[in-house]
N, C-alpha and C positions, 0 to 999 in steps of 0.2 A: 612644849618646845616647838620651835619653829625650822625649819631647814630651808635654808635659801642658798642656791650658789651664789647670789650675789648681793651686796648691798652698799647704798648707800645714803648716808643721812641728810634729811632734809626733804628727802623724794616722796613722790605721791604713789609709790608704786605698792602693790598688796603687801610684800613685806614690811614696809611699812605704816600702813596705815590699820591692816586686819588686825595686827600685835597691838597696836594703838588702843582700837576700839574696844579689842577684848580686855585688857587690862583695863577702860575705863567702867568695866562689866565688874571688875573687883575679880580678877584674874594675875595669877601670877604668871608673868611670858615673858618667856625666853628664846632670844631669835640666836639659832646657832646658823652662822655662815663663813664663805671662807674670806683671805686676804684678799678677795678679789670688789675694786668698783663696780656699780652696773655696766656693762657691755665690757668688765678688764679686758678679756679673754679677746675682743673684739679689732682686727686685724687693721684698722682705721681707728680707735682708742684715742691715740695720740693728737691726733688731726680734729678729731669730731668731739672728744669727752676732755681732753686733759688741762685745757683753759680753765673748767668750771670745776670738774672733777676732781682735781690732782691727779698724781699718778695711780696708773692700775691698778697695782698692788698697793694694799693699806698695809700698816703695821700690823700684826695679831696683836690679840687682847682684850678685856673687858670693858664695854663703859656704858651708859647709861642711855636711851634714850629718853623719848615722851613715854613715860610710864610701866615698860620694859626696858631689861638690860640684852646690851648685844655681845657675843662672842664671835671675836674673829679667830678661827683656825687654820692652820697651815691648809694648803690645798694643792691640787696638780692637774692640771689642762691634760684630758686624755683624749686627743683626737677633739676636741672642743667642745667636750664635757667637761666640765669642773667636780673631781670629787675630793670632797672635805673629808681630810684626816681628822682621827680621835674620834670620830662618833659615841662609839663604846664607852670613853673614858666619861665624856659628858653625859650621857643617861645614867650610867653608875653615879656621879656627880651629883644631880639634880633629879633624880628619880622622876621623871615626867609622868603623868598622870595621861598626856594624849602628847603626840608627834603628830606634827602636821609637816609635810610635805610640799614646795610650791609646784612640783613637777610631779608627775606619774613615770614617767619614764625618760630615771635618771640614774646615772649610779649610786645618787643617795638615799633614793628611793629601795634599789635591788640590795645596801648595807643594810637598811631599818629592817626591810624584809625578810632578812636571813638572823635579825637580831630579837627580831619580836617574840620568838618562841621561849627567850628565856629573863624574857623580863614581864612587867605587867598593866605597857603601858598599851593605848589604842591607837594604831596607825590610820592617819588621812591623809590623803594625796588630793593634789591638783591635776587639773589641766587647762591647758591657756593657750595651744598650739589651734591654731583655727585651718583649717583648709585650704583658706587662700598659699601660706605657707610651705604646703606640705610637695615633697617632691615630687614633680610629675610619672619617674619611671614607680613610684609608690603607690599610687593610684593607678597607673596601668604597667604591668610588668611585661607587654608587648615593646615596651621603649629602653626597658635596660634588664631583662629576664635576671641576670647574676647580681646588680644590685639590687634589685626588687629580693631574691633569697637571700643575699646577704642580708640586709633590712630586717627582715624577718627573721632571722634567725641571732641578731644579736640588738632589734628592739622589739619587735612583737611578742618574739616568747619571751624574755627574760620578765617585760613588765605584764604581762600577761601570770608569769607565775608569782610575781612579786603582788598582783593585785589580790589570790588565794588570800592574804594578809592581811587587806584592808579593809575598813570600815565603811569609807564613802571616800569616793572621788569624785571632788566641785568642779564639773567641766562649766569654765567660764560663759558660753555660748551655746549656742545648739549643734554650731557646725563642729565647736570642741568637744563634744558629745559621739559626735560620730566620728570623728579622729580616734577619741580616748575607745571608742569599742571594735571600729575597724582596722584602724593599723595600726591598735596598740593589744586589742586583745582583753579588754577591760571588762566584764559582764556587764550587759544593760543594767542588772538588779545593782549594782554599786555603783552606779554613776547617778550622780544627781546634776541638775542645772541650776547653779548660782551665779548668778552675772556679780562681776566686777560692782567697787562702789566710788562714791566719792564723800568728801566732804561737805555736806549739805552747810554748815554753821559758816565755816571759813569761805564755801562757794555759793556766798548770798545772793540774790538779786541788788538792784540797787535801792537802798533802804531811807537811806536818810540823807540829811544834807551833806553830811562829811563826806558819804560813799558819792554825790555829786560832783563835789567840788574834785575830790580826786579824781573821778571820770574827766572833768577840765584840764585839769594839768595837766595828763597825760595826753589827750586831744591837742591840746597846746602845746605842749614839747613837740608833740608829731608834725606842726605843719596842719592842722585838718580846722575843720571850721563845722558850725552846729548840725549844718545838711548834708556831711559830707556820708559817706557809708563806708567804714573801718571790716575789714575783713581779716579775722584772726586766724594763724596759724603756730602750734606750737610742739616742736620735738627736733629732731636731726633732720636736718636740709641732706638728706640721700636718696638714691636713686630707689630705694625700695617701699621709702615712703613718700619721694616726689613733689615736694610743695612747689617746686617751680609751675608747675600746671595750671597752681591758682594767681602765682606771678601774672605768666600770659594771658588770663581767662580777663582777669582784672584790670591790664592794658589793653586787651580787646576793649571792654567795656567806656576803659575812659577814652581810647582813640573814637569813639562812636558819642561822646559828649557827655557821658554817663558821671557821676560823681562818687566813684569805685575808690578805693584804697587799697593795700594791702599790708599787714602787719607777721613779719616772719621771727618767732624767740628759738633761739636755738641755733646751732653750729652746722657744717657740716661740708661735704666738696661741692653742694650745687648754691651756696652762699654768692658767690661770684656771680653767676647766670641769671640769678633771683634778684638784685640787685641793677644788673644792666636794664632790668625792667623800671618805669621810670617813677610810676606810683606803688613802689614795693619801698618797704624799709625792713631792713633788721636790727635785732638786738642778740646780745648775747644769752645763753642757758639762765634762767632764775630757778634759783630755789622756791617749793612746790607755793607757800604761804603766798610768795611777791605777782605769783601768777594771778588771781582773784582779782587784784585792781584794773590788771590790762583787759580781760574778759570782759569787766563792767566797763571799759573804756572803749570798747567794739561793739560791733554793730551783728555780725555775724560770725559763724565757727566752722574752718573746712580745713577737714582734712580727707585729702584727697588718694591714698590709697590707704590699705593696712587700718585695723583698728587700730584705738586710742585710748588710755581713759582718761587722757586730757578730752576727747569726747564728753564727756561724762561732767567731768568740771565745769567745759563753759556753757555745757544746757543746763549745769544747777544755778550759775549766774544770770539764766534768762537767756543769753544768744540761741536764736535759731540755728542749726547746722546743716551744714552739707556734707555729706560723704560719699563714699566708693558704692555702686552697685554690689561687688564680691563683697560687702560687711557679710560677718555672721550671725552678727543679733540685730535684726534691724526693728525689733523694737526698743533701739537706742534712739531712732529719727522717729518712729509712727507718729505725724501730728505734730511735730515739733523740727519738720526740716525736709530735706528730698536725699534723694541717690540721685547721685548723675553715673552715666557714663564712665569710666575707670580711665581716666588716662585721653578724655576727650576734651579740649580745649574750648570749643565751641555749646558742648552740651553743658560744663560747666557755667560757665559765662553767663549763658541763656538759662540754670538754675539761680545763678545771683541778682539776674535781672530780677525775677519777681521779690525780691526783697529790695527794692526800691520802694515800695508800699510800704511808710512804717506803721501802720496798721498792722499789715500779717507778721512782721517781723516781733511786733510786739504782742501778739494774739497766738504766735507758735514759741513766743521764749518763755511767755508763763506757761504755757502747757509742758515744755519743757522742765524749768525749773522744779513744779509742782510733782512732776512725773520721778524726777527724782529726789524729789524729798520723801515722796508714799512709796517706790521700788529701790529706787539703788542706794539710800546711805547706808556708809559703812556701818553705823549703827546697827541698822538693821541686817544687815548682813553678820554682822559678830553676831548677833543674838538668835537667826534661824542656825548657822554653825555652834553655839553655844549648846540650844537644843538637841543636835544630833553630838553632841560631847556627852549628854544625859544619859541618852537613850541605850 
């Protein structure tokens, strides 16, 4: 079993692609989550997800995906944690052999944990919370002393005791690794480091003639021409992830003569701003499969603050990428891209310049690609987790 507070189908997101891979491993999974889409709970939902999404709330009930079945159960926004009713009824149900967890420190995590003692299954937890994140009075309790004890006293201890329980927690990163031990309370000896995956099959380089020809089309629907340099961006156009940045960076660029583009998929409130930019285009949210062609239709990959594992996607397509200096796993870029500057418009820019060379562009997107077909496919990632299911 799997436990997600949220889900939705179609996404490239760990619940569903880890359920995917491991049922392709000859596993029986089951993803228990509640009525809620990705980001329901999310106070901008409406504005930013519900064009693509539908509404927040899904119906409850069974159905089927790629190769697991999902259950949607009732649930209830507590302070802006989602905790999923029936737990109990569903392990009596389906006698789970392992629970995995996508959160360490969550309410569904502190039910398993109080559950575990009378059933026979093995608890695993996530973590995916990276530092950049995490609250500042958290990190120093000289900036808000009573929430910093509050903090700790109803998230450090609770997941702290709830990890007594567990088997391993997959901190996504390095910097989620020191999250999940410092201000969650987690033992070194239970946290392990498993980085996120992708789809190595479906996030191909370009192969053959078909994956050509649709790299044209889309080039051609855009407006762009064979020298032109396409810069991809893909998730919610908000302030906490920022693609306007590459908007600007990339009108720098072409007011300077440069032959810059910029491609934005996804929704969001800085949609308007991104757009008054004059070589920026968007498009609306795709579902995860329709993303692969635009990747191979681009030149380059930035996303400009917060990780991504649309990261991860389009260095499996070959793009070089850019990202934030605060990434946590920066051997997502090593040889396959830069850090700029966080939120610097000019340092960015002057990281795009040098992929005007398509030489390096094309000499960091197979290093790229290759890097994550031998580290990050999901594949491989079900199958070192599979192993510690063994163990």
């Amino acid at each position: 079993m799997f436990i997600s507070a949220f889900y939705s189908e179609g996404m490239g997101y760990s619940e569903n692609s880890l359920p995917k891979s491991l049922a392709s491993l000859g596993h029986d999974i089951h993803v228990i989550t509640s009525d809620y889409n990705v980001y329901g709970n999310d106070p901008n939902y409406n504005q930013t997800y519900k064009s693509f999404l539908g509404e927040a709330k899904q119906p409850l009930g069974t159905f089927y995906s790629v190769g697991y079945k999902v259950h949607r159960l009732k649930s209830v926004d507590i302070f802006g944690y989602i905790y999923i009713k029936g737990l109990r009824k569903k392990i009596l149900e389906l006698s789970p052999d392992i629970v995995q967890v996508t959160e360490i420190a969550s309410l569904n995590t502190f039910k398993l944990a109080l559950l575990k003692p009378f059933f026979k299954f093995k608890l695993f937890t996530e973590s995916h919370q990276h530092l950049s994140v995490v609250k500042p009075y958290v990190i120093d309790p000289k900036l808000n002393f009573f929430k910093n004890i509050l903090y700790k006293l109803t998230r450090t201890l609770p997941t702290f005791l709830a990890s007594i329980c567990i088997e391993k927690c997959y901190a996504i990163a390095p910097d989620c690794v020191e999250v999940a031990n410092k201000y969650y309370g987690v033992p070194l000896s239970k946290i392990k480091l498993q980085p996120l995956g992708t789809d190595t099959i479906l996030f191909h380089p370009l192969l053959n003639d078909e994956d050509k020809l649709r790299r044209d089309e889309i080039r051609g629907y855009l407006g762009l021409k064979d020298n032109d340099i396409l810069c991809i961006y893909t998730g919610r156009f908000t302030k906490d992830k920022d693609p306007l940045v590459l908007a600007k960076a990339v009108d720098k660029l072409s007011n300077e003569g440069h032959n810059f583009f910029s491609l934005f998929i996804g929704h969001g409130i800085q949609k308007t701003e991104i757009e008054n930019n004059k070589n920026a285009k968007t498009l609306e949210f795709m579902r995860h499969f329709e993303l692969a062609d635009y990747y191979r239709a681009s030149d380059v990959g930035v996303w400009p603050k917060q990780e991504s594992m649309s990261m991860l996607d389009a260095a499996s397509t070959g793009l070089p990428i850019i990202v934030t200096d605060s990434i946590g796993e920066l051997k997502r870029v090593e040889g396959n891209g830069y850090v700029y500057k966080e939120g610097n418009t000019d340092d960015l820019a002057e990281k795009l310049l040098n992929f005007s060379d398509k030489i390096l562009r094309d000499t960091m997107g197979r290093k790229g690609s290759n890097k994550m077909r031998e580290n990050y496919s999901w594949i491989n990632v079900a199958t070192n987790i599979e192993n510690d299911y063994y163990s």
